[in-house]
Structures are given as structure tokens and as C-alpha cells.
C-alpha positions in Angstrom: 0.0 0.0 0.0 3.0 2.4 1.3 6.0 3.2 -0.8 8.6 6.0 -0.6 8.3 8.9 -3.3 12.0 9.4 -3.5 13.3 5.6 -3.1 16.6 6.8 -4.3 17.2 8.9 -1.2 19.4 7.5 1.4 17.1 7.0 4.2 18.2 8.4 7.7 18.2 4.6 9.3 18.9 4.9 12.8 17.4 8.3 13.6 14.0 6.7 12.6 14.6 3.7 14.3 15.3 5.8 17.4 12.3 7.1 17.0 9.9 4.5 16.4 11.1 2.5 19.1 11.2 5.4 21.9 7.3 5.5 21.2 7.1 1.9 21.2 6.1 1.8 17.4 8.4 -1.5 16.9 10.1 -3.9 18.5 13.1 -5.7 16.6 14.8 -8.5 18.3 18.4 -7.5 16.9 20.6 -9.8 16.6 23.3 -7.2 16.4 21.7 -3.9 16.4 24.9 -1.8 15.9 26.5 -3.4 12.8 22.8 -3.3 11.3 22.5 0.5 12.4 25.8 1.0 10.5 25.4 -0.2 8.0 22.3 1.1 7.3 23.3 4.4 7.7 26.3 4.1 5.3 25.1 2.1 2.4 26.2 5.1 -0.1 29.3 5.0 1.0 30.1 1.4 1.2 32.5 0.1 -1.7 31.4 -2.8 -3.6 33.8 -5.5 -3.1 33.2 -8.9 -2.4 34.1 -8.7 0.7 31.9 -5.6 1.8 29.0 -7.5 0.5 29.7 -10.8 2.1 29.2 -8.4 5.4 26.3 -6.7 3.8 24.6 -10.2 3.3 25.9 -11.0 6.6 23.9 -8.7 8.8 20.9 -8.3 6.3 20.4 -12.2 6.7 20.9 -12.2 10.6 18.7 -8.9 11.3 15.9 -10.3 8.9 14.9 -7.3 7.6 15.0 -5.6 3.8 16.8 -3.2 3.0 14.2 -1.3 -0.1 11.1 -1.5 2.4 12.4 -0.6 5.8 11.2 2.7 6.3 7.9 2.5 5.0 7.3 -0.8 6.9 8.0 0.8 9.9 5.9 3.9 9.4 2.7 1.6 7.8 3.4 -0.5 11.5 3.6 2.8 13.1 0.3 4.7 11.6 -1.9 1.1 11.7 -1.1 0.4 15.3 -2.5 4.2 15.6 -5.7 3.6 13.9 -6.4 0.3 15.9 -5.9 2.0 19.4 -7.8 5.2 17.8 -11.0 2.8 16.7 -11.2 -0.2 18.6 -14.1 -0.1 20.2 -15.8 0.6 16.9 -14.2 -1.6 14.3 -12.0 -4.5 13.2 -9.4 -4.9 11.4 -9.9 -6.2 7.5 -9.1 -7.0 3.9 -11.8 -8.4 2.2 -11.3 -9.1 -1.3 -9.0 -7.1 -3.8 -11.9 -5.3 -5.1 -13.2 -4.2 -1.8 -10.2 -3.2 0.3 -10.3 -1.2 3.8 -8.5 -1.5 7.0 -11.0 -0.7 9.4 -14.6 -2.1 8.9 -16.7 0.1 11.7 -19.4 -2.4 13.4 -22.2 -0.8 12.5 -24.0 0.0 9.2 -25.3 3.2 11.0 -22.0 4.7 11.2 -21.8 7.9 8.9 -18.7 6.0 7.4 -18.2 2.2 7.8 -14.9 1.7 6.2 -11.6 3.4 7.1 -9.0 3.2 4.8 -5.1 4.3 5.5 -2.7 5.1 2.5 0.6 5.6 4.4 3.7 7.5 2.1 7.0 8.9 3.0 8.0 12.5 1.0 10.7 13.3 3.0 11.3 17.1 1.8 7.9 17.5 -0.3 5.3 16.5 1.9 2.1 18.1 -0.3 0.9 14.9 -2.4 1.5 15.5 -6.2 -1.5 15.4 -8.6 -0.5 11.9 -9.6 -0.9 10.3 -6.3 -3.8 12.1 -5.8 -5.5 10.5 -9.0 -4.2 7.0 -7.3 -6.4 8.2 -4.4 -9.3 8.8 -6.1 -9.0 5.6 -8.2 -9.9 4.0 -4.8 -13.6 5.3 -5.2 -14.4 6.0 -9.3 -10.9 3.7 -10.8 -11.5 0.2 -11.8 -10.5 -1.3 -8.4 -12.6 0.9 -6.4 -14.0 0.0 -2.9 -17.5 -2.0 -2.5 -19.8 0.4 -0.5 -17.4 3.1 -1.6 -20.4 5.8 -0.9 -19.2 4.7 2.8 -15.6 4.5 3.2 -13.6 7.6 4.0 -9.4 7.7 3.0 -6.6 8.8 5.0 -3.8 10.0 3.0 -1.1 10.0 5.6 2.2 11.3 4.6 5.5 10.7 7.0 7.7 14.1 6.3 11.0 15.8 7.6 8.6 19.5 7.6 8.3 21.0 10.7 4.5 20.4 11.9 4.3 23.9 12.2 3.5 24.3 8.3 1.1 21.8 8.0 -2.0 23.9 8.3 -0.4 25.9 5.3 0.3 22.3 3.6 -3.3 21.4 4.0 -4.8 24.8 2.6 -2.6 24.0 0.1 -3.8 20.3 -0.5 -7.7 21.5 -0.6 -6.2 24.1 -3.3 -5.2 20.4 -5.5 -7.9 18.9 -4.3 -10.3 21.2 -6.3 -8.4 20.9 -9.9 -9.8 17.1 -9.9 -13.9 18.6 -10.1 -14.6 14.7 -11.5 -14.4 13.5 -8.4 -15.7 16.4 -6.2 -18.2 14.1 -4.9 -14.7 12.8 -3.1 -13.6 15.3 -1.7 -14.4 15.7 1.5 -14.0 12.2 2.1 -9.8 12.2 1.5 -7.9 13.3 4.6 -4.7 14.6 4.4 -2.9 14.1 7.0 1.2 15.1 7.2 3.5 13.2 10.0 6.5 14.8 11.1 8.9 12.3 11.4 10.3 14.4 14.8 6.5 14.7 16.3 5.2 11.3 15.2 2.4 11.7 18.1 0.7 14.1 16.5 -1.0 11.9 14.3 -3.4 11.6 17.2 -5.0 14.8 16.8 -6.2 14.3 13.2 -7.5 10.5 14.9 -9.0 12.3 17.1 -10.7 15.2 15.4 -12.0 12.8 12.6 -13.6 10.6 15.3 -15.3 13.6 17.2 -16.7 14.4 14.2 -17.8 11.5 12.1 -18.4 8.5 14.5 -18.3 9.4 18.3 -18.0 12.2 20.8 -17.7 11.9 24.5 -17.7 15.2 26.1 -17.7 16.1 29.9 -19.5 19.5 30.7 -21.0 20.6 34.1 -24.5 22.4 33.7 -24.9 24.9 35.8 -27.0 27.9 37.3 -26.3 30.5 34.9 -27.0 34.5 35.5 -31.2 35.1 34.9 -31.9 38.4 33.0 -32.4 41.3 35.6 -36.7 40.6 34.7 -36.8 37.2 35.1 -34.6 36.1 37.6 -36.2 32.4 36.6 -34.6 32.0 33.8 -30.9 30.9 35.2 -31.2 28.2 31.9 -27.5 27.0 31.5 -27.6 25.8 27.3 -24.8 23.8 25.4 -22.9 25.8 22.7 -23.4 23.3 20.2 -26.3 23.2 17.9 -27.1 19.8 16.5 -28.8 18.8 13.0 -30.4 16.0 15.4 -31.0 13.4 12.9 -27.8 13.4 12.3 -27.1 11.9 15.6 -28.1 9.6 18.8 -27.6 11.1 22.0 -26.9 9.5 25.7 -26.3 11.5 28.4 -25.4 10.8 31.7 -26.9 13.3 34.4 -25.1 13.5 38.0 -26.9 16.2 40.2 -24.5 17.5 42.4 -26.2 18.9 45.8 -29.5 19.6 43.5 -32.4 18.6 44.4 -34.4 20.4 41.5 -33.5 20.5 38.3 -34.5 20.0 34.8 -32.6 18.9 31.8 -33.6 17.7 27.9 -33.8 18.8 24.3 -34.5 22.3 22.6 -35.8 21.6 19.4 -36.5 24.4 16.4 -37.3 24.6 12.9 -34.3 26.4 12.1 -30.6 27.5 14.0 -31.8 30.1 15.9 -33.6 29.6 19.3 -35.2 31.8 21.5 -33.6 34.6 23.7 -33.7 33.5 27.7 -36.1 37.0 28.0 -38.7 35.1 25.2 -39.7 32.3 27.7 -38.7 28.8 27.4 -42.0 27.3 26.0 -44.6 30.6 24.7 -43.7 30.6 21.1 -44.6 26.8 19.2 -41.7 27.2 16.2 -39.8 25.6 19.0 -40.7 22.3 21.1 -38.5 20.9 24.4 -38.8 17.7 25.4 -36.9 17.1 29.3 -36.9 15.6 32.6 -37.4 17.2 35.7 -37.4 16.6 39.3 -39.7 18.5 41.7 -42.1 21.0 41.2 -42.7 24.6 42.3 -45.6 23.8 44.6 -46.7 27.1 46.2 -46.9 31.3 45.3 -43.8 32.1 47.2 -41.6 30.2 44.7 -41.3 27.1 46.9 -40.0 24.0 45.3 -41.4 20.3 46.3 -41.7 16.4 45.3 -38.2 15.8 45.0 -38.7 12.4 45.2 -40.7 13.2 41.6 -39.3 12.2 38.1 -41.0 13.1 35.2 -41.3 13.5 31.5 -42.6 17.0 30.2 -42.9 18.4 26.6 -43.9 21.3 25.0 -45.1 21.7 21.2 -45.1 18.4 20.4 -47.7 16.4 19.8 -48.0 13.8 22.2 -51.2 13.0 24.0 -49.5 13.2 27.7 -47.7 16.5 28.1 -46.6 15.3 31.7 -45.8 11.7 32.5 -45.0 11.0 35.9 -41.8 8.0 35.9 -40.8 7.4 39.5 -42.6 8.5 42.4 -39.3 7.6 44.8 -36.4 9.2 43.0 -33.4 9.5 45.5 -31.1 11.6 43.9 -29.3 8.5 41.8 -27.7 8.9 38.0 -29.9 9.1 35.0 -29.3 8.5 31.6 -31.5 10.1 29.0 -31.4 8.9 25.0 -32.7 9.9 22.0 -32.6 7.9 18.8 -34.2 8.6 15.3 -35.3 8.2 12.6 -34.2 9.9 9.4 -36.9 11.6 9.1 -38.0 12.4 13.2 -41.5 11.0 12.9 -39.9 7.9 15.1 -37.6 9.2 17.9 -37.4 7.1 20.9 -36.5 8.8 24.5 -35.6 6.0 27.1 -34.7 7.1 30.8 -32.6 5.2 33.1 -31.8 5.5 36.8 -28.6 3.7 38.1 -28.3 2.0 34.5 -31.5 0.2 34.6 -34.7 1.1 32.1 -37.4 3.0 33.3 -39.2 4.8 30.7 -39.0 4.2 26.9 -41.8 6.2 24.7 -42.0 7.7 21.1 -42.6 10.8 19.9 -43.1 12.7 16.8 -40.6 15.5 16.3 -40.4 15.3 12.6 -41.7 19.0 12.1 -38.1 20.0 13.6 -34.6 20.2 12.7 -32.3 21.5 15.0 -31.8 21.0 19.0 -30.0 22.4 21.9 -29.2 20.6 25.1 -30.0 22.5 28.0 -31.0 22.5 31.8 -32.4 24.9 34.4 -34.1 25.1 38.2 -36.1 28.1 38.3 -35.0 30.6 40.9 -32.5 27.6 42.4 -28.4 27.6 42.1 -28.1 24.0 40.1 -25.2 22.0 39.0 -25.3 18.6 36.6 -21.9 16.6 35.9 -22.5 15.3 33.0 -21.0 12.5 29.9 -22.7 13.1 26.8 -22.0 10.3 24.3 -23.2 12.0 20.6 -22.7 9.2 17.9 -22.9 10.5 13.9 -24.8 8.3 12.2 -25.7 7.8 8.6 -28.4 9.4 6.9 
């Protein structure tokens, strides 16, 4: 799959073997690591006599290794290993059939992407992909060997360079500059990530792991809700929202809810037709372009703002149609950890909320929120400081 660009270049041997192995990328059982070292690192200058390749033979045969692949071998080993402890939860490796190859086959047809394929090069001084091994890229999709369910595999063009890592957000303004002469394949684009190594900073591979699986198969983000400043007139309103807005369908959510000395609170979905969602000094459920579905515990039980039923967990909506607006879940709620999901379907009109408390089931009912696009995670406590810990697990699916 890998090869080096410039395979007439004397490779820097034992500076990249010092460096794969202080990050634990290989582990070579030398048989006599200094003569190989050597002689690795001297190859251009060795004279070619019989007796300097006798040697040559020698330590090649004893070290097992050759010579023309070395450096790509130990960069493919390298970046796979990455991928594998990146994805492993999600995916296995494979390599099925030569007209349907990938290297990571993610468990679930759901996934926005399933497959996960790695093309691994070395460029030692050049490290923007020419237009010619672009074209080889693309060929993966539209060429004559190109992938089976190629509408759902996603390429990683990783390139191993001497470039400081400093240029590579130049190098990949640069590489979406190429990208766009190939207007062919502009259904491909997007899906052909280029991502540059440096040979000196070899763990920064993980951010571009990292970023890609953020954003195409699974978040897990940690964020305390809290009691936020209310508007001077309507010192209710201490609503504490997430900054992210969601294209919901796009997603499952699970969130795990830890009240931290809060004995009233309430926490769900904002839901609206469009991005923008209502100011804190609009009221949270007055105007029906936008519909909430959450859980709460307690109610407000008296005129002088008292709060009561803690013990009370419930379901409430607003603006969607539901016959129950409240549904009353546990009568004896102690305080314990809830999970709240939502699934659904592509087009909303089947989106399942389940509630858990502890990690057991409690509540599992369907609604119809098809008439909406958008949502907003949020949670308040009306006139009450609040704080929720918690892990929200948001898992891009495909459409």
C-alpha cells in the first residue's frame, strides 16, 4: 500500500529507528543492532567489493529485515497500530477481497462512514501529495479497483515528512487548493484526509485520529450544567444551554446526568425549525416554532416560589404532539444517576426517548418531532443555584 516517493534517497536509518522505538512503534529483536545500524546508515558510501558485501549479506540475513522497504514498513506498522488503538471499540481490522479493500470495517451500518481506509507515504522534503498520487487516491472510489460500498468509506492520506509540523495547516490549505483541480471526483472530496506526519513529532498523528472521530463517528464530552445568571426581569430564567447546535437526525444522544447537591432540576432537548432559538427573555416554552422535550425533578408547589416532590421524576414536553404532556416516571427518585437517549429516525417522525436510573430502564416512549430540525441541550431550576456533571456520548450516524 505504502511506498517512498523518492526511493533513491538514502534514508536516515537509525534516527527513525530511534524514534519508532522510543514510542514503542516496533520492537526488533536485533541480533546485532549496531552493525545493522551501521550499515544502514552508510550504504552510499560502502565500496562494492566482495568482501563488503559478504558483510552486507551477513547482517541483512541475521537482522531479517529488507533493506528497499524498511522505512515504509516501519511507518505503515507505526500509523496502523495508531488507527487500531484510535477505533477499537468501533471496528476491526480487515481486507476483504481485492476489489473491496479497507482496514477498518466500523461495526455498525449506522456509522456515517463504515470503512476506514489508511494510505501511508513517506515524502521526506515535499510532503504536499503531487497530482499523480492524488489521481491513485481517487481511483480507490471511481478507478476500476474501487472499494465496495465506496459511498461509505472515508481515506486517509497519511504522509510521513522531515517538515516542521508547524506548516502543515499551510500544507493542507494547500492540499484542498489540489484537491479542487480534480472537479470529477468532487463528490470525493471531503472524504480524502490529508494528513502530514512529522517524522520528529510522530504523536501528533493523534489529533487528526482524534478530530476525525469527534466528528464522524463518536463524541464523548464532559460538561457541568450549571445555574447561569437570569436576566435582571426574570430572575427564573438561570437556563445554562450547550454551545453546540445539533442537525439532530444526524445523531443519537446518551447523556449521563449526576446532580451535584441539586435537588431540583431539569434537563432535555430544545428543538426548532431552524438554527436560531429563543432569547432567555422570550420564555422557554410561549412561542410553538420551538418544542422541548426534558426531565425534571420537583415542582414549584406554592406562590412564594417554593420548590417540592423531589422524590418526583417526570417527562414533560412542550409543542409536540404527544397525548401526555406530563408523564409521571418514578414517584421515589433518590437523587441517583440518570441517563437520558434519544434515537431517530431519518426523518423524526420515530424518535425514541428512554430514561434510566442507576443503569436500569425505566421509561422508553416515542414521539413525533419530525416537524423540527435542530436541537440544543439544555438545563435549568427556576430561581434555584443548580449543577449537573455530566457525559454526553453523541454518535454521527448515517443518513
Amino acid at each position: 500500500m505504502g511506498y517512498s516517493d523518492y526511493s533513491n534517497e538514502r534514508p536516515k536509518f537509525s534516527k527513525m529507528l530511534d524514534k519508532f522505538e522510543e514510542v514503542g512503534a516496533i520492537a526488533i529483536n536485533w541480533a546485532n543492532k549496531r552493525n545493522a545500524v551501521q550499515l544502514l546508515d552508510s550504504l552510499d558510501s560502502i565500496a562494492v567489493d566482495e568482501e563488503e558485501y559478504i558483510k552486507m549479506e551477513k547482517i541483512i540475513s541475521e537482522n531479517n529485515f529488507q533493506l528497499p522497504s524498511i522505512t515504509i514498513n516501519l511507518i505503515e506498522y507505526y500509523g496502523r497500530e495508531k488507527a487500531k488503538e484510535f477505533f477499537p471499540e468501533y471496528s476491526v481490522m480487515a481486507n476483504i477481497g481485492k476489489d473491496a479493500r479497507y482496514d477498518l470495517r466500523l461495526h455498525s451500518d449506522e456509522f456515517y462512514f463504515k470503512n476506514l481506509i489508511f494510505e501511508f507515504k513517506l515524502r521526506r522534503n515535499y510532503a504536499l501529495p503531487d497530482s499523480k498520487l492524488l489521481l491513485q487516491t481517487f481511483n480507490l472510489f471511481g478507478g476500476e479497483d474501487k472499494l465496495s460500498d465506496n459511498e461509505l468509506s472515508y481515506i486517509f492520506l497519511i504522509v510521513f515528512t522531515e517538515d516542521n509540523f508547524q506548516s502543515f495547516e499551510k500544507l493542507k490549505f494547500q492540499f484542498n487548493q489540489v484537491l479542487e483541480e480534480f472537479t470529477d471526483f468532487e463528490q470525493y472530496w471531503k472524504r480524502i484526509r490529508y494528513v502530514p506526519v512529522s517524522l520528529s513529532g510522530l504523536h501528533l498523528i493523534n489529533l487528526d485520529f482524534e478530530e476525525f472521530r469527534k466528528e464522524y463517528i463518536e463524541n464523548n464530552i464532559k460538561f457541568p450544567f450549571t445555574s447561569q445568571v437570569a436576566p435582571r426581569d426574570f430572575p427564573e430564567r438561570n437556563d445554562h444551554f450547550f454551545g453546540e447546535t445539533y442537525i439532530f437526525k444526524q445523531f443519537d444522544f446518551t447523556i449521563q446526568i449526576k446532580p451535584i447537591n441539586t435537588p431540583f432540576w431539569r434537563f432535555g432537548f430544545k428543538f426548532s425549525k431552524n438554527t436560531e432559538f429563543p432569547a432567555l427573555t422570550e420564555g422557554r416554552h410561549g412561542n410553538e416554532n420551538y418544542g422541548d422535550i426534558h426531565l425534571s425533578i420537583g415542582e414549584i408547589i406554592d406562590s412564594d416560589r417554593m420548590w417540592g416532590l423531589p422524590n418526583q421524576l417526570s417527562l414533560n414536553h412542550y409543542h409536540i404532539e404527544q397525548a401526555d404532556k406530563n408523564i409521571l416516571l418514578l414517584s421515589n427518585y433518590l437523587g441517583e444517576e440518570v441517563t437520558f437517549s434519544m434515537q431517530t429516525n431519518e426523518t423524526g417522525a420515530v424518535t425514541t426517548f428512554q430514561t434510566y436510573i442507576s443503569g436500569k430502564l425505566k421509561d422508553e416512549r416515542i414521539f413525533d418531532i419530525s416537524k423540527y430540525s435542530f436541537c440544543r441541550l439544555f438545563a435549568w431550576s427556576e430561581y434555584n443555584n443548580f449543577k449537573l456533571d455530566t457525559t454526553m456520548k453523541v454518535t454521527r450516524k448515517k443518513l
